[in-house]
Each structure stands twice: as C-alpha cells, then as structure tokens.
C-alpha positions as CSV (number, residue, x, y, z in Angstrom):
1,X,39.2,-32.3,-110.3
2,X,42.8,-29.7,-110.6
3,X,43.4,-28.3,-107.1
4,X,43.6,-24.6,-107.9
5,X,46.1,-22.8,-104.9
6,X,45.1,-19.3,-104.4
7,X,49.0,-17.8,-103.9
8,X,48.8,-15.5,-101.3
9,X,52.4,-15.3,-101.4
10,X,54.0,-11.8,-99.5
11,X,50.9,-9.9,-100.5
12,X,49.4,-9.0,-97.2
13,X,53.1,-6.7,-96.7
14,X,53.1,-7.8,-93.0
15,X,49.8,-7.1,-91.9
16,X,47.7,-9.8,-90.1
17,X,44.4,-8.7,-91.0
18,X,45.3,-8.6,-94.6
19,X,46.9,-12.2,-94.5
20,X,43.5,-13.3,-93.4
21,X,41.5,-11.1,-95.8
22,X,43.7,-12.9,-98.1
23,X,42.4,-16.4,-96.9
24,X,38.9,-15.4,-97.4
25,X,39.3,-14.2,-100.8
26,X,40.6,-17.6,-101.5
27,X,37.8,-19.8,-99.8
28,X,35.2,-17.7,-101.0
29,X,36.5,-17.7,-104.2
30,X,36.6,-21.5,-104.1
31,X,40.1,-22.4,-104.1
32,X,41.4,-26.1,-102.8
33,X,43.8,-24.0,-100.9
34,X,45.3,-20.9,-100.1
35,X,49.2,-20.7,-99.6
36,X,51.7,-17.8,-98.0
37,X,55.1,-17.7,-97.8
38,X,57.8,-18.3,-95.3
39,X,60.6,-15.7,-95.7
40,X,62.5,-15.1,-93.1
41,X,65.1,-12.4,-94.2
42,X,68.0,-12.7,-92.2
43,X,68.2,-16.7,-93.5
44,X,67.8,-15.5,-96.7
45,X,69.1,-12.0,-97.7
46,X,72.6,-9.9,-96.9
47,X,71.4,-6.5,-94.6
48,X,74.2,-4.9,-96.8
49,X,76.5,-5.5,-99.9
50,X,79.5,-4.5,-101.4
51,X,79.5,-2.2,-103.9
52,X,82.2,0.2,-105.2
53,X,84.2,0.1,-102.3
54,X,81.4,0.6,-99.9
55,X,78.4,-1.4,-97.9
56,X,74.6,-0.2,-99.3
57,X,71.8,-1.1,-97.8
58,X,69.8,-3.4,-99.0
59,X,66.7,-2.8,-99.6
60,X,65.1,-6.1,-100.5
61,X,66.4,-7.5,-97.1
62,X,64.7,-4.0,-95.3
63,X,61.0,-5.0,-97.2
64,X,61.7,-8.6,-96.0
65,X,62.2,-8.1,-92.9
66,X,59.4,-5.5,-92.5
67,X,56.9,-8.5,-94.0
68,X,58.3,-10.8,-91.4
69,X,55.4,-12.6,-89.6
70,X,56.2,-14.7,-85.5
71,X,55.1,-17.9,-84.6
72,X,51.8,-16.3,-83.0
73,X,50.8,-14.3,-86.1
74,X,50.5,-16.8,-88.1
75,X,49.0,-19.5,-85.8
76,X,46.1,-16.9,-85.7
77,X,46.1,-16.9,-89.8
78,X,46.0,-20.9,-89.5
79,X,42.9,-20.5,-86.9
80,X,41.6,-18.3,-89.6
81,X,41.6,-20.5,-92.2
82,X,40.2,-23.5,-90.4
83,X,37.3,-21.0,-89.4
84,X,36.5,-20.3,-92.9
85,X,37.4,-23.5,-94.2
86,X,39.8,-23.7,-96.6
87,X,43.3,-25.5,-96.8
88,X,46.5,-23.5,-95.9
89,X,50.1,-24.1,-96.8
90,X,53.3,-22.3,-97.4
91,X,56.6,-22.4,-99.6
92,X,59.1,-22.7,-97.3
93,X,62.9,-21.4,-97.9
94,X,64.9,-22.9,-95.0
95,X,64.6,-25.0,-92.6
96,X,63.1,-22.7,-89.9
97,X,60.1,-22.0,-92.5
98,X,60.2,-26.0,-92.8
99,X,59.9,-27.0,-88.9
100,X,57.2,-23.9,-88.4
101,X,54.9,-25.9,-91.5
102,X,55.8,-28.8,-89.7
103,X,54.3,-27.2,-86.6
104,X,51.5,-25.6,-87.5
105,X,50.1,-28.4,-89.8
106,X,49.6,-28.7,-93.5
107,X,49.0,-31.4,-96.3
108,X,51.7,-30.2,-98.1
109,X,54.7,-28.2,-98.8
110,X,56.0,-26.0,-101.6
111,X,59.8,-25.7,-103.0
112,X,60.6,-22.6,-104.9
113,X,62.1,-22.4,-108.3
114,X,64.9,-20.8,-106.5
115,X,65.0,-24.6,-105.1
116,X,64.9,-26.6,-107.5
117,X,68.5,-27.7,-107.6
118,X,68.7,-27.7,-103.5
119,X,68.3,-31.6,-103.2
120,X,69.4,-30.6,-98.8
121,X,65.9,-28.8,-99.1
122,X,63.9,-31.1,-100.8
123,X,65.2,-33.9,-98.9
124,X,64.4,-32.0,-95.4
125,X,60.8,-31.5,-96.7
126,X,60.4,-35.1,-98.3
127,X,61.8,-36.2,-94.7
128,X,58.6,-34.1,-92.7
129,X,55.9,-34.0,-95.5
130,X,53.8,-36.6,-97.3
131,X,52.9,-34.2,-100.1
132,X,56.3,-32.1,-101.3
133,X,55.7,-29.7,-104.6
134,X,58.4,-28.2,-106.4
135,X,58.1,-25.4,-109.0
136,X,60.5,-25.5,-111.8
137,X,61.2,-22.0,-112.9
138,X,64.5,-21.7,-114.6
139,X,65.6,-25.4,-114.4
140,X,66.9,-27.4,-117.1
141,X,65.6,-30.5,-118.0
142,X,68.5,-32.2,-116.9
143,X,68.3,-30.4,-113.2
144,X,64.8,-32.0,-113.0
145,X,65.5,-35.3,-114.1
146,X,68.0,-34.8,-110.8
147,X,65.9,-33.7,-108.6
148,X,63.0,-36.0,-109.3
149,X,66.0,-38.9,-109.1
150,X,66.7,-37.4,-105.7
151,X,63.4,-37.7,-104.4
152,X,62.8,-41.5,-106.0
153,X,65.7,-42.5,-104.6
154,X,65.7,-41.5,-101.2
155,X,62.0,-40.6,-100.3
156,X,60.3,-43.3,-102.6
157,X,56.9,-42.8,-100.1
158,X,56.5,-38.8,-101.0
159,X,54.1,-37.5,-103.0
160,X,56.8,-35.6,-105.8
161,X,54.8,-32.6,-107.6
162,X,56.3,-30.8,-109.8
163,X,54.6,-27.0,-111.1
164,X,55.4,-25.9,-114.5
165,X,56.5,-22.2,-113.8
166,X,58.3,-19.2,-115.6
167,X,60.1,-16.9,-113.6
168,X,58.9,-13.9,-115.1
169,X,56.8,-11.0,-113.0
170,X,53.8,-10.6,-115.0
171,X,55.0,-14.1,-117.7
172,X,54.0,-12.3,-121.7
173,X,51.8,-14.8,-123.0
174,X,54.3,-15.8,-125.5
175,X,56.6,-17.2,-122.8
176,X,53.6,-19.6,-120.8
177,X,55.1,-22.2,-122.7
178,X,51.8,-23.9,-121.4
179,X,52.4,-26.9,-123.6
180,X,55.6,-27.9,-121.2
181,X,53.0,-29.4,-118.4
182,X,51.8,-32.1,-120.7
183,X,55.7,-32.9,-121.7
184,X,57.0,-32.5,-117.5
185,X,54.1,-35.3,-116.9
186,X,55.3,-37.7,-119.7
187,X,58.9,-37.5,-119.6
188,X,58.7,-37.7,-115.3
189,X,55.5,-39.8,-114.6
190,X,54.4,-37.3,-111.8
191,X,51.5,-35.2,-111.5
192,X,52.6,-31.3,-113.0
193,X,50.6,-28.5,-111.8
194,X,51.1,-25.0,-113.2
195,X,52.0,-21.4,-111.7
196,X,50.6,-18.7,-113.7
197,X,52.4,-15.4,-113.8
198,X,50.5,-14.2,-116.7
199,X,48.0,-11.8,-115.9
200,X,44.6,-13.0,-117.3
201,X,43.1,-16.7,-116.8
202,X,43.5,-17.8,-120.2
203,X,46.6,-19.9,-119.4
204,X,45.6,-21.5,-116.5
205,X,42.2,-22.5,-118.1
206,X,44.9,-23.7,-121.2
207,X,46.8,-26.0,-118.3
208,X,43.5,-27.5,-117.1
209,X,42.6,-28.0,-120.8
210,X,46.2,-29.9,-120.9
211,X,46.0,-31.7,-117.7
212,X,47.8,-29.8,-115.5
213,X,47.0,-31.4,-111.9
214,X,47.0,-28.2,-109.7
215,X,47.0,-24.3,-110.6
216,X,48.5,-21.8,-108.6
217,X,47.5,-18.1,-109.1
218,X,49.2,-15.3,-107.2
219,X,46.0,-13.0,-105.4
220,X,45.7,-10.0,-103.9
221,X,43.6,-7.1,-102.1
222,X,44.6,-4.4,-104.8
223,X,47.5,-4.5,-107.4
224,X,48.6,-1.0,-106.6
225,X,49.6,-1.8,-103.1
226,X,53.4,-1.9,-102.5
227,X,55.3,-4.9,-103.2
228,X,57.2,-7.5,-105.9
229,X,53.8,-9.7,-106.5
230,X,50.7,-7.5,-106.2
231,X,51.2,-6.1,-109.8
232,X,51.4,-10.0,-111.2
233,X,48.6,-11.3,-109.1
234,X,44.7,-11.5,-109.7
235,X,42.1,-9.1,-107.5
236,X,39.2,-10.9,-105.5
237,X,36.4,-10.6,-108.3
238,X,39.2,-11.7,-111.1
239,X,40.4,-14.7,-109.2
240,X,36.9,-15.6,-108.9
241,X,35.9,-15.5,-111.8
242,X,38.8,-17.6,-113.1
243,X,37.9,-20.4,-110.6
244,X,34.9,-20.7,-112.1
245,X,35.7,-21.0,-115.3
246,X,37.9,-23.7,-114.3
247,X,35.5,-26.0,-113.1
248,X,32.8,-24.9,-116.2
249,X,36.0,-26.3,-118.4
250,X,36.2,-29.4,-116.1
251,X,32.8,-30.1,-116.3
252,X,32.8,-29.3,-120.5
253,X,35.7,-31.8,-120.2
C-alpha cells in the first residue's frame, strides 16, 4: 500500500494550535503520516544582504524566524499526534533540526531538494536514522547517481528513498514529469515516492498508477493565509478526498 505523507510543511506560520490542527487534518484524512519542517533561520538564512552598496533586510529570514517553533512546542505537537494517532516526521536542514528528530522520535527522516547534493547531510541522517528520504528537485541524474553511491557506500544498512519532486510552487501539469518515478526506480533500484506541487490529485493518483512508493502532498487550514506553501497545498476536504481516491486506485489495482 503507497504511504501518502500529509506535508504540513511551514503552514501552521508559527502557531501551535494550528500545527496540531494540521496533524488532525492529516490523520483524519487518513494519511500514513503527517510531516513539518525544521527551519531554524539563523542556520539557514542571512538577517541582511548586500545590495547596492547597502545592508536590506531580509525578509525571508524575518518570516523564518517568526515561524520558529522550541524544543517544548513541538514536543507538545509530537504528544498530539500520538494522541490522534498518526505518524510524525520532519525535513530537517541542519544538524540542530537533525539531533531534535533524533530526540523526539521518528521512523524517518526527510532531505530537501535543496540537499540533494549535501552528501555531510545525508550522511549525518543515514548515521541517526534507519529510514532516510531524499527529494530530488533540481538534481541531475548524474548528482543522484552520487548521492545514492554516497549512501551505498557508506550507510549500506539505511533505508535510501528517493521522492521524484519539481521545484516549482504550484508544478503546471506539463512539468509533473510523472513518468520520471518509474525511470528513478529502474535506473537506482530504490523505492521512489513522489512530491506533488501540482494543485489537483490527478498526478499523485498518476504516481500510484506508476508505482510510486510514497506521496507527499503539501496541506493546509486555508490557502489564503500568509506564506510560500499555503497557495500550493491541498485544504482539509481536498486532501481527503485525494486519499481516498488513492486507495479506490490501489484497490482497482
């Protein structure tokens, strides 16, 4: 049965009660799993840049940091989900997002496309997880072949995923390139999940139709609210819907 990750992402713009809301959408829903992310912004982005002779703020780093989630905020999100039920991960950026999954507890971990090529990364999370995913938005097939090598070589007891993604915020359906999960699985003999960025549930249901081991679908309270994902993800009744269709395609299968 394709695990099917509802992608909780940034969406709950650093409210607590929203992260959990979140989580329920997913595990009513269905999903295998619902999964956040770990930014910490001053690991990740400048608080200023050059430009034209002068420092501007910058604004991604302000959102960031605004989003920013402690150590206690989200152990009460983890409580939440084992209340309800339903697995709970993260994608993890550095390696203070890596030792807090580590700490709080999860059967797996998820590398960024923006990671794909950062063999220190994915060797820190092959080191502390069983179960390492890694989306390949971007990457050549060349930089896979590399980092699945990587991985082989030096962590030949991980589970290696890798997640068909484009990096494109909502993906046009002429982009998908949904075929490519079928050709990731043959040409690296690992399981290939897909992200979907398109805005329907036509693709994803395509993937499962194709094979694809796991699909990850970005959610979310309301796509108007504030924010880079909310516009690209799925509302409650949507996602739903989706996973059901899923398993009714499984089940044709």
């Amino acid at each position: 049965m394709v695990e099917i990750i509802a992608e909780a992402g940034s969406n709950h713009n650093g409210s607590v009660s929203r992260a959990c809301a979140l989580v329920d959408v997913a595990a009513r829903a269905g999903a295998t799993s619902v999964k956040f992310q770990f930014i910490f912004a001053d690991g990740l982005y400048l608080p200023a840049y050059y430009c034209d002779g002068e420092y501007v703020e910058n604004s991604v780093y302000k959102i960031r940091k605004s989003e920013e989630f402690d150590r206690k905020e989200w152990v009460s999100i983890w409580r939440h989900a084992a209340r309800v039920g339903i697995n709970i991960s993260a994608s993890v950026f550095d390696r203070q997002g890596l030792e807090l999954l580590s700490e709080l507890g999860a059967s797996y971990v998820k590398i960024a496309s923006t990671d794909a090529t950062n063999h220190e990364l994915i060797g820190l999370a092959c080191d502390s997880f069983e179960r390492v995913i890694v989306s390949t938005g971007m990457a050549s097939l060349a930089e896979i072949d590399a980092l699945v090598s990587f991985a082989r070589s030096n962590f030949p007891r991980t589970d290696l995923q890798l997640m068909h993604c484009v990096s494109s915020y909502p993906c046009e359906l002429g982009s998908a390139n949904v075929q490519r999960v079928r050709m990731l699985r043959e040409c690296f003999g690992v399981p290939v999940g897909y992200s979907d960025h398109t805005l329907g549930s036509e693709v994803a249901i395509a993937a499962t139709a194709l094979g694809a081991a796991v699909i990850e679908k970005h959610i979310t309270l309301d796509r108007t609210l504030p924010g880079p994902d909310h516009a690209a993800s799925m509302e409650p009744d949507d996602f739903a819907l989706m996973v059901k269709s899923i398993r009714a395609v499984e089940e044709a299968m």
